[in-house]
Residue frames as a rotation matrix with the C-alpha (Angstrom) as fourth column:
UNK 1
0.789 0.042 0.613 74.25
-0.450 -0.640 0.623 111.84
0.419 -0.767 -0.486 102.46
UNK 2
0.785 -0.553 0.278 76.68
0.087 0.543 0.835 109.19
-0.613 -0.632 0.475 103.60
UNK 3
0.684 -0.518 0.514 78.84
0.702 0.276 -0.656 109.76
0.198 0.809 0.553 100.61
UNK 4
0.512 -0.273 0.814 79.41
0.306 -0.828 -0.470 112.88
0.802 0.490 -0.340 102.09
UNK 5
0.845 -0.324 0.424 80.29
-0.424 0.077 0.903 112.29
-0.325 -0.943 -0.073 105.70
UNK 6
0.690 -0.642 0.334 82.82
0.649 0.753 0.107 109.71
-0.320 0.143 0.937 104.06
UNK 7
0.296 -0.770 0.565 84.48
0.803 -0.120 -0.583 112.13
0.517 0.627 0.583 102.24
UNK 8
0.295 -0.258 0.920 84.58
-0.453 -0.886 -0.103 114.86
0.842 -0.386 -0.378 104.83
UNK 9
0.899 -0.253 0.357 85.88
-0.152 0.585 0.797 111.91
-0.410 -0.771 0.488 107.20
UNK 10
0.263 -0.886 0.381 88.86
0.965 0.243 -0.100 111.11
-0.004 0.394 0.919 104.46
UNK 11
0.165 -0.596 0.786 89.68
0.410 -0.683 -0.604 114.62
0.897 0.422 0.132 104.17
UNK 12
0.905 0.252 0.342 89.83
-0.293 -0.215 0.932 114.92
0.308 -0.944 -0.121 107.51
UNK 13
0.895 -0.404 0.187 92.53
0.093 0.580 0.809 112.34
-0.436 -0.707 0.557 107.31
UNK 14
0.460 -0.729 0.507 94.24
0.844 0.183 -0.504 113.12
0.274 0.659 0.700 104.71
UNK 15
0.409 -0.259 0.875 94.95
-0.176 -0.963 -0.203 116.81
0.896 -0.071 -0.439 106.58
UNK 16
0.800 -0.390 0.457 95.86
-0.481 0.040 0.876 115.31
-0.360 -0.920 -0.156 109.80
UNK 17
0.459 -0.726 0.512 98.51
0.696 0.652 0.301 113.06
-0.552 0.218 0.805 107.77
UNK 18
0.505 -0.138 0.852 99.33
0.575 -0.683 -0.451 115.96
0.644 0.717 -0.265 105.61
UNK 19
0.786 0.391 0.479 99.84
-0.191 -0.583 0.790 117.58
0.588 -0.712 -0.383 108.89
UNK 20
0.770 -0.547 0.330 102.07
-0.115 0.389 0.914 115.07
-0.628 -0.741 0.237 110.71
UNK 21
0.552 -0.592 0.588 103.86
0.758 0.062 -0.649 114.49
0.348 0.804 0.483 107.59
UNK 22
0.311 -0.447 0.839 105.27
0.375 -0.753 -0.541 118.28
0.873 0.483 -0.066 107.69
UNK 23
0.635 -0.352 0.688 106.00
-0.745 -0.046 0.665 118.28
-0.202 -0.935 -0.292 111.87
UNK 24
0.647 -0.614 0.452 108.14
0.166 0.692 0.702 115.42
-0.744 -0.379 0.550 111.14
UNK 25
0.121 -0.884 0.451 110.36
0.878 -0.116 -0.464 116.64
0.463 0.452 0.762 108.09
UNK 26
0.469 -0.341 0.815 110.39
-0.254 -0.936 -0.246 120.00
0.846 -0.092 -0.525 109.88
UNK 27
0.962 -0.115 0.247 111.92
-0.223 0.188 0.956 118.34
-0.157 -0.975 0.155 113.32
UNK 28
0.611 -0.623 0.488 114.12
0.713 0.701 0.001 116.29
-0.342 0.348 0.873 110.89
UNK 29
0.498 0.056 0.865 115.10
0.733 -0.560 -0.385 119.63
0.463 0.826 -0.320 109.53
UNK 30
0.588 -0.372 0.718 115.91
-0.759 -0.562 0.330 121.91
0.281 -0.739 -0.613 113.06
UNK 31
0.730 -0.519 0.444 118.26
-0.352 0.272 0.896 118.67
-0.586 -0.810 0.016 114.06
UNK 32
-0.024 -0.931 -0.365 122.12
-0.998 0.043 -0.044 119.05
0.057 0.364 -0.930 112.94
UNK 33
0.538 -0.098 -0.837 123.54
-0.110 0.977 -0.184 115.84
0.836 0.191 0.515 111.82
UNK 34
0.784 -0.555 0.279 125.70
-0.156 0.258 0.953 114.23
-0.601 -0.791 0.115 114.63
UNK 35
0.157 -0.980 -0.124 129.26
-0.917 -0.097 -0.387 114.96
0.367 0.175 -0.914 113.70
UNK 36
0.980 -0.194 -0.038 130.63
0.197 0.973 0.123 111.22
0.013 -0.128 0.992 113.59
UNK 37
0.287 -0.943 0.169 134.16
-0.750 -0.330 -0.573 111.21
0.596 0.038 -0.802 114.64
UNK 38
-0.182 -0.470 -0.863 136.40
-0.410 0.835 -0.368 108.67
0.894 0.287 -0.345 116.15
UNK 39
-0.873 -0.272 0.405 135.46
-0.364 -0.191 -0.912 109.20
0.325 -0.943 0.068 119.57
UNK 40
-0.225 0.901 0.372 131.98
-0.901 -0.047 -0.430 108.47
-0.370 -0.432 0.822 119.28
UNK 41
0.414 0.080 -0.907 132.47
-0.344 0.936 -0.074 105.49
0.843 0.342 0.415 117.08
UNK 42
-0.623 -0.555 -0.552 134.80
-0.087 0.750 -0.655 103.90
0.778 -0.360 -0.516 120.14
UNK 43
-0.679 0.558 0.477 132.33
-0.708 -0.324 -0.627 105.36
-0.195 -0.764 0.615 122.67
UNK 44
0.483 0.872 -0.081 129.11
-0.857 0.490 0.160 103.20
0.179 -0.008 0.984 120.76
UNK 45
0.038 -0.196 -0.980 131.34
-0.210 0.957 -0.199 100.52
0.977 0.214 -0.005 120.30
UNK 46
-0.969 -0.112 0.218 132.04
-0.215 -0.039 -0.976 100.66
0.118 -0.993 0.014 124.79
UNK 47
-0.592 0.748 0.300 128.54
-0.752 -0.379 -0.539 101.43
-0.290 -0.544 0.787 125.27
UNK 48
0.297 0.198 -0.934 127.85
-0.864 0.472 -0.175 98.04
0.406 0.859 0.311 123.28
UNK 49
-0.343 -0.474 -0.811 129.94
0.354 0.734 -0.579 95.67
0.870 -0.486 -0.084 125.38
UNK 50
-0.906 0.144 0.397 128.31
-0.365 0.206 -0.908 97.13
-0.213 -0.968 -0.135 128.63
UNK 51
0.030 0.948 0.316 124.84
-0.999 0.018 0.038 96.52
0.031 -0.317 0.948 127.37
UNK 52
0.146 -0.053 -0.988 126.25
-0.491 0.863 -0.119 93.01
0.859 0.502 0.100 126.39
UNK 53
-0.758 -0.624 -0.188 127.57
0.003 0.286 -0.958 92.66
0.652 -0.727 -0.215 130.04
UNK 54
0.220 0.916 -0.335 124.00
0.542 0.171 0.823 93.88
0.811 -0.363 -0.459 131.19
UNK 55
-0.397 -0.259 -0.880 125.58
0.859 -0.442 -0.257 96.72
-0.323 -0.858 0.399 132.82
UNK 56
-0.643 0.596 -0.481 123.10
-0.634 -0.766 -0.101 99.32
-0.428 0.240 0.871 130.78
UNK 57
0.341 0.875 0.344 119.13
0.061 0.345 -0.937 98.41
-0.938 0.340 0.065 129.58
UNK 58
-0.773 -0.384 0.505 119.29
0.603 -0.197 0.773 97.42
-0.198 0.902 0.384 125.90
UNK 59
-0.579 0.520 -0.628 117.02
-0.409 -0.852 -0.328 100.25
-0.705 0.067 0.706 124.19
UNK 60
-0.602 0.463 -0.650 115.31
-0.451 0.475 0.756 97.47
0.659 0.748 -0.077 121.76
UNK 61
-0.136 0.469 -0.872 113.84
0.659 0.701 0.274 94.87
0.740 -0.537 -0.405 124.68
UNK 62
0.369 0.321 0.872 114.02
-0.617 -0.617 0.488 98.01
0.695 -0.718 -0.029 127.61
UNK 63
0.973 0.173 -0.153 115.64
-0.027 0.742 0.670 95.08
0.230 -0.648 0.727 129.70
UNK 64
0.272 -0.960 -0.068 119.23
-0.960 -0.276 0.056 94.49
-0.072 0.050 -0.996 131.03
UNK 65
0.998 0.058 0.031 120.38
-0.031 0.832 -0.553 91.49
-0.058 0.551 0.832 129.28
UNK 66
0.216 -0.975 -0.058 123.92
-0.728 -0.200 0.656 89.85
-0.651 -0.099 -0.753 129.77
UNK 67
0.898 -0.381 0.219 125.68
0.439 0.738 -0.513 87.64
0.034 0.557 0.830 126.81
UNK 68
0.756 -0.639 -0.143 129.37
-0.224 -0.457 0.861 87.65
-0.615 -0.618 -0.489 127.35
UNK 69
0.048 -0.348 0.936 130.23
0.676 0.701 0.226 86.10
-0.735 0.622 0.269 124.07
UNK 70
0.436 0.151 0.887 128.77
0.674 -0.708 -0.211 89.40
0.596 0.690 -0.411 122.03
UNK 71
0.935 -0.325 -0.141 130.72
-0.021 -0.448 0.894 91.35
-0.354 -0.833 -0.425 125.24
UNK 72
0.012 -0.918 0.396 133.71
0.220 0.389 0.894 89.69
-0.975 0.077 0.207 124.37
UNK 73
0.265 -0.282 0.922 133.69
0.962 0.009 -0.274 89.98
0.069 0.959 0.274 120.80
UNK 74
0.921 0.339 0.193 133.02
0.345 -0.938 -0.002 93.74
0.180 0.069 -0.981 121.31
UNK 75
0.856 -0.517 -0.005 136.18
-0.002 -0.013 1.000 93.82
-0.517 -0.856 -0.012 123.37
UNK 76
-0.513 -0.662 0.547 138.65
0.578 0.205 0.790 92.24
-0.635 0.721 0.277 120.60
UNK 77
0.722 0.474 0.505 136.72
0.688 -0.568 -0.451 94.82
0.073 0.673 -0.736 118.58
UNK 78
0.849 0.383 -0.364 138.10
0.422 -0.076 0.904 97.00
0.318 -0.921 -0.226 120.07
UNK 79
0.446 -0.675 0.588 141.08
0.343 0.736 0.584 95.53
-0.826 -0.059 0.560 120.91
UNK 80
0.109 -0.208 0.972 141.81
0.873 0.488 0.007 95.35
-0.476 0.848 0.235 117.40
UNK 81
0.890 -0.017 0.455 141.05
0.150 -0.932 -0.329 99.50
0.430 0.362 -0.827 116.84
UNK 82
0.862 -0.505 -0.054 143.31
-0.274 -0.552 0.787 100.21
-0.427 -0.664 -0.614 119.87
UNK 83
-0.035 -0.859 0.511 146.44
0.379 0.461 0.802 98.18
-0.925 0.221 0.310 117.59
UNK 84
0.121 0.295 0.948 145.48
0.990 0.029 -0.135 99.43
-0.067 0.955 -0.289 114.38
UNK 85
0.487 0.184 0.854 145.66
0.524 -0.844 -0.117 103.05
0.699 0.504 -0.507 115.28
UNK 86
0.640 -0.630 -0.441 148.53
0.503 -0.091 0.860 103.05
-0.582 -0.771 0.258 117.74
UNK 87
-0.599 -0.781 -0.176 150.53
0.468 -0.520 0.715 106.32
-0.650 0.346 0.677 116.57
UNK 88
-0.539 0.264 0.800 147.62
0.633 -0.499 0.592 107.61
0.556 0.825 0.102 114.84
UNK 89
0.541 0.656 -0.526 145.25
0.760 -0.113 0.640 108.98
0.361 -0.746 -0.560 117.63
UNK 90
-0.113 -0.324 0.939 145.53
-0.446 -0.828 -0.339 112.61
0.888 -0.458 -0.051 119.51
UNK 91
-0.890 -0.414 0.193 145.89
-0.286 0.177 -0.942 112.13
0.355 -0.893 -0.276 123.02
UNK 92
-0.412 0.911 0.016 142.17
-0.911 -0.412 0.007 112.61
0.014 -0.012 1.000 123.60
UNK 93
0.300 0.668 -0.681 141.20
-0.929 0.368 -0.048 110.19
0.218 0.647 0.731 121.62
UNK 94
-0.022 -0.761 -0.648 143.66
-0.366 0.610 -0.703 107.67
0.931 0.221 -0.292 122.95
UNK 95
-0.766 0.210 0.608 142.88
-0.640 -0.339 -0.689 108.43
0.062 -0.917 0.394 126.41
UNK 96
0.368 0.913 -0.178 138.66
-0.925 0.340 -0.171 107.87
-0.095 0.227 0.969 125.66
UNK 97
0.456 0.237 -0.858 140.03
-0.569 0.819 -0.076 104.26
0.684 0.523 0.508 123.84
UNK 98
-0.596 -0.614 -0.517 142.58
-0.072 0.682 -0.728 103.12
0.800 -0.397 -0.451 126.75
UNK 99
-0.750 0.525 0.403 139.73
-0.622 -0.352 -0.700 104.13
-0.225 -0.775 0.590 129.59
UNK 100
0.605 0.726 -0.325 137.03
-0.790 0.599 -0.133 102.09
0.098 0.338 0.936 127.70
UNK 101
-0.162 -0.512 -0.844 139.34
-0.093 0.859 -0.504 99.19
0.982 -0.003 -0.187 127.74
UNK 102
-0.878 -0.478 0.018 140.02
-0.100 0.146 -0.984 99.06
0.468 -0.866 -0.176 130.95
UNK 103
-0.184 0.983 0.007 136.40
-0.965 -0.179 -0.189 99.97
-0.185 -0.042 0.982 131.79
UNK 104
0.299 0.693 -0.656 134.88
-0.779 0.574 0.252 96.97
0.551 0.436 0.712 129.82
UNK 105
0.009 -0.338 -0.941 137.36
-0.137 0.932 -0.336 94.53
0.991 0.132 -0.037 130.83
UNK 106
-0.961 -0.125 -0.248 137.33
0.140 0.555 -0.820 94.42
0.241 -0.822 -0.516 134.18
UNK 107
-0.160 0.926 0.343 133.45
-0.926 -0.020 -0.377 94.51
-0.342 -0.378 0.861 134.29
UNK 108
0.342 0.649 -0.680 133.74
-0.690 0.664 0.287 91.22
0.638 0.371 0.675 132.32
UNK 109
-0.798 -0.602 0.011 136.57
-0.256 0.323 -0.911 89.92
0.545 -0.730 -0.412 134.63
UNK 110
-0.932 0.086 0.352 133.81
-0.360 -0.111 -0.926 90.47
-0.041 -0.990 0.134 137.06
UNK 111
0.327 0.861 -0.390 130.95
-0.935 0.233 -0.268 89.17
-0.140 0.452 0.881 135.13
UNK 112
0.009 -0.484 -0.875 133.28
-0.325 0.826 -0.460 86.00
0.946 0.289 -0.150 134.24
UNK 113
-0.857 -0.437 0.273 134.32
-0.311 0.016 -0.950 85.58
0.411 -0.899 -0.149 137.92
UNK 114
-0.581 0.650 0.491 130.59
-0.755 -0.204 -0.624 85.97
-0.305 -0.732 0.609 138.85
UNK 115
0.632 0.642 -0.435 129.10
-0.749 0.651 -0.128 83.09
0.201 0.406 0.891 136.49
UNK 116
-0.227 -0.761 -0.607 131.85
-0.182 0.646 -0.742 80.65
0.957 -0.058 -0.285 137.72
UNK 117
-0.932 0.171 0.318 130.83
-0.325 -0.014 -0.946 81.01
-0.158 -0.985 0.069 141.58
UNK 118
0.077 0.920 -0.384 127.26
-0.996 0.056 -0.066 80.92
-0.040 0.387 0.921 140.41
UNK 119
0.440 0.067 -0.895 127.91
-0.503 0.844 -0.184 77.57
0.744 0.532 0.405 139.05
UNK 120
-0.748 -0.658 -0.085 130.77
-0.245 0.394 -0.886 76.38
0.616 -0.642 -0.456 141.42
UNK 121
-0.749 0.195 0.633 128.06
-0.653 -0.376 -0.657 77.12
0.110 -0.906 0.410 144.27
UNK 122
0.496 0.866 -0.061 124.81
-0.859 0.479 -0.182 75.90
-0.128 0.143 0.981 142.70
UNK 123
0.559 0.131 -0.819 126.74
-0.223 0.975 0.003 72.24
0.799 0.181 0.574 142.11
UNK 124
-0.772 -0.630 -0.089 128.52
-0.208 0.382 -0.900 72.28
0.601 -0.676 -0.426 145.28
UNK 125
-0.311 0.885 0.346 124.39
-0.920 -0.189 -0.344 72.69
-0.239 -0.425 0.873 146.84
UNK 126
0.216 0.284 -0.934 123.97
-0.846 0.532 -0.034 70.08
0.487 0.798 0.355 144.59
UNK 127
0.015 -0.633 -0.774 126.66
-0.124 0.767 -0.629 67.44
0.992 0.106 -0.067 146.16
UNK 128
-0.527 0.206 0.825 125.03
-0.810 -0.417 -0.413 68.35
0.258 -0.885 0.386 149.51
């Protein structure tokens, strides 16, 4: 009698996995690929140096989290596209990469600026 409950308990599961199985390749199936194209590569690569600045939540930890070293780097990423593909770029696209610049950097400016006071302050409290 128990032999049978077991097995009408596994086949149970093996139809609800059977089940979820085929809702997830059919979802995978109704959504177009994202059309990669330079714009969105410079866009993740922006949207990368604010979370680094802790000016957007990273989507791994859910937290806003600032490291201005992986900020920076992003930047001279960057950087480095915006020299590399001077005279290739449509306007668009040139536009999108000189706006992100500007953008990033002066949020670290201001992220730099702000951890210097920070300090400056907390050891001038100090020498009180």
């Amino acid at each position: 009698m128990e032999d049978k409950k077991e097995k009408k308990e596994e086949e149970k599961i093996e139809e609800t996995k059977d089940k979820e199985e085929k809702g997830e390749q059919k979802s995978q199936q109704e959504m177009p690929p994202l059309e990669i194209n330079f714009a969105l590569f410079i866009s993740s690569m922006g949207m990368q140096a604010l979370m680094h600045l802790g000016e957007i939540t990273n989507p791994v930890t859910n937290k806003k989290e600032q490291d201005l070293k992986q900020a920076k780097q992003s930047i001279n990423i960057l950087e480095i596209l915006e020299k590399k593909t001077k005279g290739n770029l449509d306007k668009n696209e040139e536009q999108i990469l000189k706006n992100l610049l500007y953008e990033v950097r002066m949020k670290y400016v201001e992220k730099v600026k702000g951890d210097r006071g920070k300090v400056k302050g907390e050891s001038k409290k100090e020498g009180i």
